[in-house]
Each structure stands twice: as C-alpha cells, then as structure tokens.
N, C-alpha and C positions, 0 to 999 in steps of 0.2 A: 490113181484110181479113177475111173468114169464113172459118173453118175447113169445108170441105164436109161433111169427114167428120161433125164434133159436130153441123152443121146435119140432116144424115139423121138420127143417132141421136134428138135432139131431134125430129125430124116421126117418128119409130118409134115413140117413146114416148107423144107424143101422139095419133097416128092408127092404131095397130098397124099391121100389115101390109095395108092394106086401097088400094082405090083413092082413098080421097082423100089418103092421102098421095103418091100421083101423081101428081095434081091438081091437090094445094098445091104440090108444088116445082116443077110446071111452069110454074104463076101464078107463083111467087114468080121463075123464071127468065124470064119473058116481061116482066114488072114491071121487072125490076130488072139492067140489062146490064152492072152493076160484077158482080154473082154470076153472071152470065152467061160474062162472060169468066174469071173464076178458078173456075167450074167447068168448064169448057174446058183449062183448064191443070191442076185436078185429076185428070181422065178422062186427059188427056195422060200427066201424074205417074203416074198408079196401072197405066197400060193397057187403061181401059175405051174402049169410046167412046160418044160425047155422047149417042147414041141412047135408049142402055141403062143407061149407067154408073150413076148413082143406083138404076135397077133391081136392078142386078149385089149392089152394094155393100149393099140393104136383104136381100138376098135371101142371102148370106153372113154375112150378122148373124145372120139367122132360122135356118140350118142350121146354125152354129157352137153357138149356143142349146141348139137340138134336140139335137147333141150330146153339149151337156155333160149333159143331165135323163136320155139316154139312155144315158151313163156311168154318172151318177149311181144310176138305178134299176137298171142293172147289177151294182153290186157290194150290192144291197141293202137300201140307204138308201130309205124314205119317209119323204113326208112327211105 
C-alpha cells in the first residue's frame, strides 16, 4: 500500500511545483490502478476530490512553506 501523501511530497521534491509533477502522478495513476484506487480512497479520507486532490494537497504544502520563510523573515531572521 502507498502512502499518497509521502508519494506527493516525494514527486515535490523531485519535480518542485511545476507541471511535470502533474504529469508524473497522472502517468503514474493511469499505469498503475492498485495507486488508483487507494488514491481514490485518499481524496475520499482527506476531502479532496479525485480531480484535484493531489493538486490541492501540493499546493498546501507550497503555501504552508511560504508561510513559515514568511514568519520566518518576519521576526528578523536571514539567511
């Protein structure tokens, strides 16, 4: 069983925020219908839906991010 969420973080870090990791994880969902069906039941789990949901989910990684840099540079801190 894949864990969906470490599989996004995993294609984020390889692909940044870009369209091929859109791409990839639509290949890798079109490929492969064991990850198909338990990201289905992911997007179920979390509230997303199927459409978007890995969208959603890269796209609250990214803003959580921004963030914390813009906490960060808030109280002072560079780097």
């Amino acid at each position: 069983m894949n864990d969906i969420s470490d599989l996004l973080r995993e294609l984020l870090d390889r692909y940044s925020n870009t369209g091929e990791l859109d791409r990839e994880f639509r290949r890798m969902l079109r490929d492969d219908p064991n990850l198909r069906d338990e990201y289905e039941v992911w997007c179920d789990d979390h509230g997303y839906k199927t459409s978007t949901g890995f969208r959603d989910f890269i796209d609250e990684i990214v803003e959580s991010q921004d963030s914390f840099w813009d906490t960060y540079h808030e109280f002072g801190y560079n780097i």
